[in-house]
C-alpha positions as CSV (number, residue, x, y, z in Angstrom):
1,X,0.0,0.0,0.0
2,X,3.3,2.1,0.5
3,X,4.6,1.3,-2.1
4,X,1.2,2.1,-4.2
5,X,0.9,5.2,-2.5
6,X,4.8,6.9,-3.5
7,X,3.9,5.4,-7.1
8,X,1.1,7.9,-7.3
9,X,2.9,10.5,-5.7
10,X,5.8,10.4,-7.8
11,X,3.9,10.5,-10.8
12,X,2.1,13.3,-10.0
13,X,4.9,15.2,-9.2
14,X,6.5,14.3,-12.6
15,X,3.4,15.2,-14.4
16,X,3.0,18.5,-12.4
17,X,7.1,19.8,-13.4
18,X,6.8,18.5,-17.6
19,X,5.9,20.4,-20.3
20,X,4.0,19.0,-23.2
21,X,6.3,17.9,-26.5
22,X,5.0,16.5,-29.7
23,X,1.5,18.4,-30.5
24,X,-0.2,15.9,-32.5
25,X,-3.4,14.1,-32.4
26,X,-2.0,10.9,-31.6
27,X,1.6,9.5,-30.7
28,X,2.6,7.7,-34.0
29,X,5.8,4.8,-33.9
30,X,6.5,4.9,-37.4
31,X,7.2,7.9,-40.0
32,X,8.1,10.2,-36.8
33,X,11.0,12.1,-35.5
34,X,11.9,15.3,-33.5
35,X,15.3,16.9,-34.3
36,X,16.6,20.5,-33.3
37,X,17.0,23.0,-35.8
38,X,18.6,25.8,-34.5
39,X,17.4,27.2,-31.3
40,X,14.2,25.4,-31.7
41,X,13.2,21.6,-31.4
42,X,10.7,20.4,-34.0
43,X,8.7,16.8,-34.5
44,X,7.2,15.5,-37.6
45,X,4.7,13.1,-38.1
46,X,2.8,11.5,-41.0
47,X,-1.3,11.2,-40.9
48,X,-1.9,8.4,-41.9
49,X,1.1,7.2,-40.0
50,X,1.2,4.1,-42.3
51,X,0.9,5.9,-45.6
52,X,0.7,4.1,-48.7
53,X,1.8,5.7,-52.3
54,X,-0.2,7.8,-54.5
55,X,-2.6,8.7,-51.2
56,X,-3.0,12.3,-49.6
57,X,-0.6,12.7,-46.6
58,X,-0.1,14.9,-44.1
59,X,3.3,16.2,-43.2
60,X,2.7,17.4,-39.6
61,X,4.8,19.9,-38.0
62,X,5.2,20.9,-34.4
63,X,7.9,23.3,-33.8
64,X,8.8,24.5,-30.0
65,X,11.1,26.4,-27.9
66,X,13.6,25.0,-25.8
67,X,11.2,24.3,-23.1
68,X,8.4,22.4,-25.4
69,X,6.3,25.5,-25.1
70,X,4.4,26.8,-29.2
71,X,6.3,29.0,-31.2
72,X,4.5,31.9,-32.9
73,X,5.2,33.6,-36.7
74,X,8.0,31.4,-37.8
75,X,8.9,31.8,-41.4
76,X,9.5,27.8,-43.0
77,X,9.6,26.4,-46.1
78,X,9.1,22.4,-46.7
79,X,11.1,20.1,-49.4
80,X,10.5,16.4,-50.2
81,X,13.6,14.5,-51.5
82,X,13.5,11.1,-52.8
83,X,16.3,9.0,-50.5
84,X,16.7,7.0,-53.9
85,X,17.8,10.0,-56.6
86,X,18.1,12.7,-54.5
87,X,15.7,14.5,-57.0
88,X,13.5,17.3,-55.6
89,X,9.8,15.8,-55.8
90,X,8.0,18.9,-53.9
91,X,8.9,21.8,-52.4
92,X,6.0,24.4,-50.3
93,X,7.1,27.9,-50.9
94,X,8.0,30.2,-47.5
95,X,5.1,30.4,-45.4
96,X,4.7,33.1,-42.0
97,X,3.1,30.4,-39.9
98,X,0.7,31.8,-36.7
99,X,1.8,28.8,-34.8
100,X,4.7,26.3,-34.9
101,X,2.1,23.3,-35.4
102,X,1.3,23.2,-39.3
103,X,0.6,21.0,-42.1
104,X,1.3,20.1,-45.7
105,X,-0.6,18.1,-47.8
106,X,1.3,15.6,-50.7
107,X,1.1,12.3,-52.2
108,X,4.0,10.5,-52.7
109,X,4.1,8.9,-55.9
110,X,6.2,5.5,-55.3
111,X,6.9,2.8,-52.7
112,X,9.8,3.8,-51.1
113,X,12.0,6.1,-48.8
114,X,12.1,10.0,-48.7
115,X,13.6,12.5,-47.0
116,X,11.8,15.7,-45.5
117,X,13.5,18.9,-45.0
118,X,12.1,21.3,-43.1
119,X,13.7,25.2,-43.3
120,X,13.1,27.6,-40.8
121,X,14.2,30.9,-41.8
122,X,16.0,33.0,-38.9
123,X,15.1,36.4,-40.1
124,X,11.5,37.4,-42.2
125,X,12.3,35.3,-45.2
126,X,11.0,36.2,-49.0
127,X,7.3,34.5,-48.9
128,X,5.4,33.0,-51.6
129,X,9.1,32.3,-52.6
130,X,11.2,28.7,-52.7
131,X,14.5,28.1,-52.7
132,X,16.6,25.7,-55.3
133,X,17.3,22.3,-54.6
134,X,20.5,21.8,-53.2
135,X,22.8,18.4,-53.5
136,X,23.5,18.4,-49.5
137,X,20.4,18.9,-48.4
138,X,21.2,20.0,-45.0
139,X,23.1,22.8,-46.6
140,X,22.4,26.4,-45.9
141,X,24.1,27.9,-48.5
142,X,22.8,31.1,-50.0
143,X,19.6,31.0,-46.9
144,X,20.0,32.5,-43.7
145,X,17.8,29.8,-41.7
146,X,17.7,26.8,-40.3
147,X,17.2,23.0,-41.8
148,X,16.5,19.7,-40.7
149,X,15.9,16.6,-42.3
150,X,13.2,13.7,-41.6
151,X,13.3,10.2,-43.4
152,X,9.9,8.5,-44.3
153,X,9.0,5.2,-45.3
154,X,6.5,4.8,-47.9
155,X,5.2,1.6,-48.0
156,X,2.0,-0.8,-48.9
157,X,-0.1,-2.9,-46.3
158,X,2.6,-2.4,-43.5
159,X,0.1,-0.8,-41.2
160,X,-2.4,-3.5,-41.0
161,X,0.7,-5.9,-40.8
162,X,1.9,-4.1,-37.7
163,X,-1.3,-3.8,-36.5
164,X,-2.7,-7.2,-36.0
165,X,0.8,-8.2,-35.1
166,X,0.4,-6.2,-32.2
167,X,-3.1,-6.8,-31.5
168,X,-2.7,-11.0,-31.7
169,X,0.5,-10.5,-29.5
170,X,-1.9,-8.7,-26.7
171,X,-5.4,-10.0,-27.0
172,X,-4.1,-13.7,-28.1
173,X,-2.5,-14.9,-25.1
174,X,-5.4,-13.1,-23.1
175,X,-7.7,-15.1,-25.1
176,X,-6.0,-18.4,-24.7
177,X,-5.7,-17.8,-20.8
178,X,-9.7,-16.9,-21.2
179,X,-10.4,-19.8,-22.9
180,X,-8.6,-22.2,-20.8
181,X,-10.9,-20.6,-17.7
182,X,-13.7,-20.8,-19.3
183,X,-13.5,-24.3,-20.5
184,X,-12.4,-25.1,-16.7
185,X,-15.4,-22.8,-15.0
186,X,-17.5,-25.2,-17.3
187,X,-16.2,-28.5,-16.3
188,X,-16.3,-27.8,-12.8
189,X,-19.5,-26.5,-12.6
190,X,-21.0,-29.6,-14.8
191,X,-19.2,-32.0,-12.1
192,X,-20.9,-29.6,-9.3
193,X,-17.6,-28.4,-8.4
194,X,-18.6,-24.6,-8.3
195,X,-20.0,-22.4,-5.9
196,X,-22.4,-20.4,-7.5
197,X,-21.8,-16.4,-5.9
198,X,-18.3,-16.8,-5.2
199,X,-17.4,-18.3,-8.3
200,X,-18.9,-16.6,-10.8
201,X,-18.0,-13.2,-9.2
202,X,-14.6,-14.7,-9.2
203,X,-14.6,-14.9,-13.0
204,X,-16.4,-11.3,-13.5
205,X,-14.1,-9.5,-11.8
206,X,-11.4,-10.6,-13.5
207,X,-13.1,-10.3,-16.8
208,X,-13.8,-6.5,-15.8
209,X,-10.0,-5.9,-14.7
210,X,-8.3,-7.2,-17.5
211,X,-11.2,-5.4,-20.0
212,X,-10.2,-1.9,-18.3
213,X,-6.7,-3.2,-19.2
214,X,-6.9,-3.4,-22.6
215,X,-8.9,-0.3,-22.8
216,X,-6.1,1.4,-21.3
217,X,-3.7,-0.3,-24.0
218,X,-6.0,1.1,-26.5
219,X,-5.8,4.7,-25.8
220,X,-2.3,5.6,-24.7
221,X,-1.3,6.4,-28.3
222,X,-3.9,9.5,-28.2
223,X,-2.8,11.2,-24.5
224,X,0.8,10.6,-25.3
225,X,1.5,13.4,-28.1
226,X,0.2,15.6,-25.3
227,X,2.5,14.4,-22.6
228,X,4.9,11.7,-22.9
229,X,3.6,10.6,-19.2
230,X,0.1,10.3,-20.2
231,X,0.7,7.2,-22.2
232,X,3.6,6.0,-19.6
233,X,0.7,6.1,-17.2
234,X,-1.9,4.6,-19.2
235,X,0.5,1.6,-20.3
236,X,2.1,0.9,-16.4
237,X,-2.0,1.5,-15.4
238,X,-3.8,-1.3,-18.1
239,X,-0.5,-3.5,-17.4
240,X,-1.7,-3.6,-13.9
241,X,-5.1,-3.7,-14.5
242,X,-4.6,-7.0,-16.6
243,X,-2.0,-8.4,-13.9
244,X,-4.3,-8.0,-11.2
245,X,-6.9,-10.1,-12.8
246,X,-4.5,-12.6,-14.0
247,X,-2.8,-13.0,-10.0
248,X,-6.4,-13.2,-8.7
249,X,-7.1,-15.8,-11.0
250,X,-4.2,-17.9,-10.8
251,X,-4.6,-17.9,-6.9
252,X,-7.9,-19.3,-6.8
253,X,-7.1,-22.0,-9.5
254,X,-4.2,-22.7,-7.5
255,X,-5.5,-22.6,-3.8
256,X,-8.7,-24.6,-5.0
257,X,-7.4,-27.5,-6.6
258,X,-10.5,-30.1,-7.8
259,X,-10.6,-32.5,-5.0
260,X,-8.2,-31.4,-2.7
261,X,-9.4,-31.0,1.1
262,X,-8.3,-27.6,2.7
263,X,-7.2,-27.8,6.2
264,X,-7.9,-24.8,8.5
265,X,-4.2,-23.6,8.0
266,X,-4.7,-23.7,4.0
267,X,-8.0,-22.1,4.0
268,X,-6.4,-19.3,6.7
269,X,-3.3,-18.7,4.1
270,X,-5.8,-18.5,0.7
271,X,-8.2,-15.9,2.7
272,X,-5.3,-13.6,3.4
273,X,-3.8,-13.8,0.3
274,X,-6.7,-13.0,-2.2
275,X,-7.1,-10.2,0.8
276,X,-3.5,-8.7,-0.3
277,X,-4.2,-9.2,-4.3
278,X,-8.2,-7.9,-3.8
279,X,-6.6,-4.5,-1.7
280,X,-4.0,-4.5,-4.2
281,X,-6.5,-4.1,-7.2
282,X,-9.2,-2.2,-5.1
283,X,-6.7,0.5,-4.2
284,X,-5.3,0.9,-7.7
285,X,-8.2,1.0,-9.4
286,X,-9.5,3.7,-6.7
287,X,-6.3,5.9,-7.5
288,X,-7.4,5.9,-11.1
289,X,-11.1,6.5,-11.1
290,X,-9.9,9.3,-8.5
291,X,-7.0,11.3,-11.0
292,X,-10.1,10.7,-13.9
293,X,-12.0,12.9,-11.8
294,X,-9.7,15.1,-10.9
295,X,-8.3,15.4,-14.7
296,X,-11.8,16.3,-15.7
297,X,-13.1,19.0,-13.1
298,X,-9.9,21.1,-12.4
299,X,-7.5,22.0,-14.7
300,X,-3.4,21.4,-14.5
301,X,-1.3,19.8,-13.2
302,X,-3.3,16.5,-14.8
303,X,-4.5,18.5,-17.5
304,X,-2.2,19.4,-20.7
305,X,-3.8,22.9,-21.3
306,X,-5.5,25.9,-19.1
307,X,-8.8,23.6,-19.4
308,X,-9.9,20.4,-17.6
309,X,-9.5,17.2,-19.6
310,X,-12.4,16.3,-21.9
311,X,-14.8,13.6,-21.4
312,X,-14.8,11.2,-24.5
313,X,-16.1,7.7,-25.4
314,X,-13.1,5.6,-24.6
315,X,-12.8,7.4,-21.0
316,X,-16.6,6.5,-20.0
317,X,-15.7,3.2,-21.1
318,X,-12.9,2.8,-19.2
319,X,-13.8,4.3,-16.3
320,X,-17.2,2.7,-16.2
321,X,-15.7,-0.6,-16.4
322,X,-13.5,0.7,-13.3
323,X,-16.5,1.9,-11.2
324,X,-18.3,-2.2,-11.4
325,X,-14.5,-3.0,-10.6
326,X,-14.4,-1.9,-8.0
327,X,-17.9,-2.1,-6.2
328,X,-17.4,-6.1,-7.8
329,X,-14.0,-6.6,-5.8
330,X,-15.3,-5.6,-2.4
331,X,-18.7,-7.3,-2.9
332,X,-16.2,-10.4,-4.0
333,X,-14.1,-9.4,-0.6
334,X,-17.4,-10.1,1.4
335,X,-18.0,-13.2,-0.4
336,X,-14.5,-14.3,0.6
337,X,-14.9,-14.0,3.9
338,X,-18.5,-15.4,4.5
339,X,-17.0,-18.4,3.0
340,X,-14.1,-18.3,5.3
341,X,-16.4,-18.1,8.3
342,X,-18.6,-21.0,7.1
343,X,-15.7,-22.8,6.4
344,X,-14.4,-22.2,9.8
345,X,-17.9,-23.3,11.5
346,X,-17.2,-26.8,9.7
347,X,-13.7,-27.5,10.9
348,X,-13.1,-25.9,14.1
């Protein structure tokens, strides 16, 4: 409970003291990079992240001071290079942009890898206006501003590969562990070997944990372009969720073995230790229905901007799933100890 309790607090502090980075809608892992250029740090990102030839992309931009904090009225100029020739494909003529997060549209045409160069000029630059390609592209010859280049990866189908990689890698062990309770939940209770309450709440609330879980594991890509800890959170928080219900499991399976006799002494050990996993689980999923709420009634330090956290789909979800969590573990805590007691009234 110590422990559970510095956790929070060390978190919050860390989220309190950070400043937001990368301004994008989501936090890609493929076609993305931040670089400096000059006294600034810029990220760029593709949308779709997985982009596929001869489709409308967005280059995404987000350039920031030194601090992570929007930069206002800077003068930059975009370039697409193909990493094969080196020929120029594109260029987007000087543009006075109001804020350092902007877009560019283009289609690449081919399969393949290109390189992005972003300028950004260091006094007013000549708008409307684009510079001539240049055979070191990092080369400021002749332009009194800054560059930076990004490589992309143009490719076909390599999103959906990626995709249900990761997906079979999450949800198909979870679905094998389910199916191998499931198939014993049914035996047992066919050979009478279930009790009804205990049993199926048993089942439930592990269901419920490791759903909130995954729902976590869902969403962490969209909080972390607003702060790197959001998705840290949300991956250590489903992580937990999911091990919780997995523990819980496991420790009934293994302290109720189909027809083993428990002794006063076993049935003493089993009680208090579902006790430490069920407090362990009750309090963690407390702390995160409590920061939801806090996140979404007062503004920083949980919330990114000057303006408490919005309420979307996924979050109701999630945090509904949390609420019957939570009433479902101490309503499976009573249930544990009544059978205890009865137990006790038997043997002793």
């Amino acid at each position: 409970m110590k422990v559970a309790a510095l956790v929070a607090i060390s978190f919050l502090l860390v989220v309190a003291s950070a400043p937001a980075y990368a301004h994008f809608e989501h936090f890609t892992h493929y076609n993305n990079r931040g670089d400096w250029i000059g006294p600034y740090y810029a990220y760029e990102a593709l949308e779709p992240e997985y982009a596929g030839p001869a489709e409308p992309v967005a280059i995404m931009f987000s350039v920031q001071d030194q601090d992570g904090h929007d930069t206002y009225n800077i003068d930059a100029m975009v370039e697409v290079y193909s990493a094969e020739s080196g020929e120029r494909l594109k260029a987007f003529p000087w543009t006075r942009e109001d804020v350092g997060d902007f877009k560019v549209f283009y289609n690449f045409p081919n399969v393949g890898n290109y390189q992005i160069v972003l300028s950004v000029s260091r006094d007013a630059a000549n708008l409307n206006s684009i510079d001539p390609p240049r055979t070191t592209m990092s080369g400021t010859t002749g332009c009194n501003c800054y560059r930076t280049i990004f490589n992309v990866s143009i490719t076909n189908g390599f999103g959906t590969i990626w995709t249900a990689t990761m997906l079979a890698a999450v949800v198909g062990p979870l679905a094998v562990f389910g199916g191998v309770l499931a198939w014993n939940y049914s035996s047992r209770r066919k050979n009478g070997g279930v009790g009804s309450r205990v049993e199926t709440a048993r089942y439930v609330i592990m269901l419920a944990a490791i759903a909130g879980g995954l729902v976590h594991l869902a969403v962490y890509s969209e909080h972390a372009s607003l702060r790197i800890e959001y998705s840290i959170f949300l991956i250590t928080a489903g992580g937990m969720q999911i091990v919780y219900g997995v523990v819980y499991t496991l420790l009934a399976l293994t302290g109720e073995v189909k027809g083993r006799e428990f002794s006063v002494q076993v049935a003493r050990r089993y009680y208090r230790e579902s006790v430490k996993v069920n407090i362990f689980g009750l309090i963690g999923t407390g702390i995160l229905l409590g920061l939801y709420a806090y996140a979404i009634i007062f503004p920083p330090p949980l919330s990114p901007n000057n303006q408490p956290e919005d309420v979307d789909a996924a979050g109701i979800i999630a945090k509904s799933i949390e609420l019957f969590t939570v009433i479902g573990i101490i309503y499976l805590m009573k249930l544990e100890k009544q059978r205890l007691q009865s137990f006790l009234r038997e043997h002793v």
